[in-house]
C-alpha positions as CSV (number, residue, x, y, z in Angstrom):
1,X,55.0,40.0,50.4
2,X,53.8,42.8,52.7
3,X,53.0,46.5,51.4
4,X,55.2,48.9,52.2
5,X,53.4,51.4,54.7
6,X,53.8,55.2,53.7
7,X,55.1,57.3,55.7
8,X,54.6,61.1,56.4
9,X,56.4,63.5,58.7
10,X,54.7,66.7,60.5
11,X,55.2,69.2,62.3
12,X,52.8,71.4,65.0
13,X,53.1,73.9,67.8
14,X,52.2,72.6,71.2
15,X,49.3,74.7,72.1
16,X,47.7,74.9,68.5
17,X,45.1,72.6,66.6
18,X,46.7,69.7,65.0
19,X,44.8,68.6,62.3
20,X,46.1,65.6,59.6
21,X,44.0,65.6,56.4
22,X,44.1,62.7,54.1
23,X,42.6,62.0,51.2
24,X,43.0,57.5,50.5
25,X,42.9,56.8,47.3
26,X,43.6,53.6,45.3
27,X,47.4,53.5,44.4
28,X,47.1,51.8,40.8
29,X,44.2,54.1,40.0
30,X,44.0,57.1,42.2
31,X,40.5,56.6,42.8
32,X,39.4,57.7,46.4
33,X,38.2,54.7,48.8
34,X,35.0,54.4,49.7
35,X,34.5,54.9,53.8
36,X,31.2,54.4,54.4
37,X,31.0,52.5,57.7
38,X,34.2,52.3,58.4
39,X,36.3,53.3,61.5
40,X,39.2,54.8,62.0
41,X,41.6,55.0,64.4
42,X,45.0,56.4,65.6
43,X,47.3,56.4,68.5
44,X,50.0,59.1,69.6
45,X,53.0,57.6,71.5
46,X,56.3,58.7,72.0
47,X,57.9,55.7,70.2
48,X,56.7,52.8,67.9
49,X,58.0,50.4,71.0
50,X,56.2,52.7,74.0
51,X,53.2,50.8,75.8
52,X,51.9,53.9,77.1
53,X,49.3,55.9,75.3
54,X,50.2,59.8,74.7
55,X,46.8,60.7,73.3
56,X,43.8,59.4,71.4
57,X,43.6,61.4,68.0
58,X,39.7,62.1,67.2
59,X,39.9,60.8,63.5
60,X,36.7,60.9,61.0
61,X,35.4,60.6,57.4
62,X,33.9,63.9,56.6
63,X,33.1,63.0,52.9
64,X,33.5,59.0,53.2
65,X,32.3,58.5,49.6
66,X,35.6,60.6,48.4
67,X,38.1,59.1,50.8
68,X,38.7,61.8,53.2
69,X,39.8,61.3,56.5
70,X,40.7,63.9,59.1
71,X,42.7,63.2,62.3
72,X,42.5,65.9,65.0
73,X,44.0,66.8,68.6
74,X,42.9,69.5,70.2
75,X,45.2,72.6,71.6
76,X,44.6,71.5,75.3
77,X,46.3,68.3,74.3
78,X,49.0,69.6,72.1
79,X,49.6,72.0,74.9
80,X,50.9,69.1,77.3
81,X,52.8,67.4,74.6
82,X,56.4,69.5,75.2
83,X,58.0,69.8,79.0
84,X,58.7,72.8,79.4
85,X,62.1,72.2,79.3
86,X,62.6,70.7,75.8
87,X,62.3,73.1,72.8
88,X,60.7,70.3,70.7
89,X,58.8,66.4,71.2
90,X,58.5,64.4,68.7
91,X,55.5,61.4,68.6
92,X,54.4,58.6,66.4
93,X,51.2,57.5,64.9
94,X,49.3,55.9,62.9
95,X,46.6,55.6,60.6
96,X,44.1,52.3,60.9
97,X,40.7,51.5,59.3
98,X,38.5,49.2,60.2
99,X,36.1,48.1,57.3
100,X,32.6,46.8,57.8
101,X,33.8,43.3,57.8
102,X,36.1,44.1,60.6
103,X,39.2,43.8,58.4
104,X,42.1,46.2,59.6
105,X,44.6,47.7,57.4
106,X,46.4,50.4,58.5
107,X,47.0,53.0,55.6
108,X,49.9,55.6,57.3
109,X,52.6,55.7,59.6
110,X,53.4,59.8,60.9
111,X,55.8,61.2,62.4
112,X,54.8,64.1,64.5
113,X,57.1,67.0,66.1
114,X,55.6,69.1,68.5
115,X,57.6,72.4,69.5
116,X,57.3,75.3,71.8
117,X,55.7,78.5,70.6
118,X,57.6,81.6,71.7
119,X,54.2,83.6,72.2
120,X,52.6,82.1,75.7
């Protein structure tokens, strides 16, 4: 039987930082993961089915031996991410390591919603 995938809903303004920080940790024991040499990687489109590629979230282990993991976009991305005639977008992402061995596993699906500021 699979593993169910967790998932976890945000929210950003178009025009700010996004940043997603997550700690992986063992479920059974809570014990943080161990990244060392792996990658990660994670994909914004508008829908699980789309083809096309939104953006390319810049996603890194700045303390791999305690299982954190940050995924990033910049604010000249988010900036893009709203027509100007929608008061909100919402994308999808998610979350995939790749361990030394090259196994894949992806750890997160997100659900990201992007709205306008009123400041511009």
């Amino acid at each position: 039987m699979a593993k169910k995938i967790p998932k976890y809903t945000d929210e950003c303004r178009a025009g700010d930082d996004y940043l997603l920080p997550i700690i992986y940790k063992d479920k059974a024991t809570g014990i943080p993961h161990v990244l060392t040499d792996y990658t990660i990687r994670a994909q914004l489109r508008e829908r699980v089915t789309s083809t096309e590629i939104t953006a390319t979230l810049n996603c890194s282990s700045p303390d791999p031996a305690n299982g954190a993991i940050h995924c990033e976009l910049d604010s000249t991305i988010t900036a893009t991410l709203v027509p100007t005639n929608k008061p909100f977008q919402s994308y999808v992402f998610d979350v995939e390591l790749t361990d030394p061995s090259g196994e894949v596993k992806t750890i997160l699906d997100v659900t990201v919603k992007f709205s306008q500021g009123v400041t511009r």
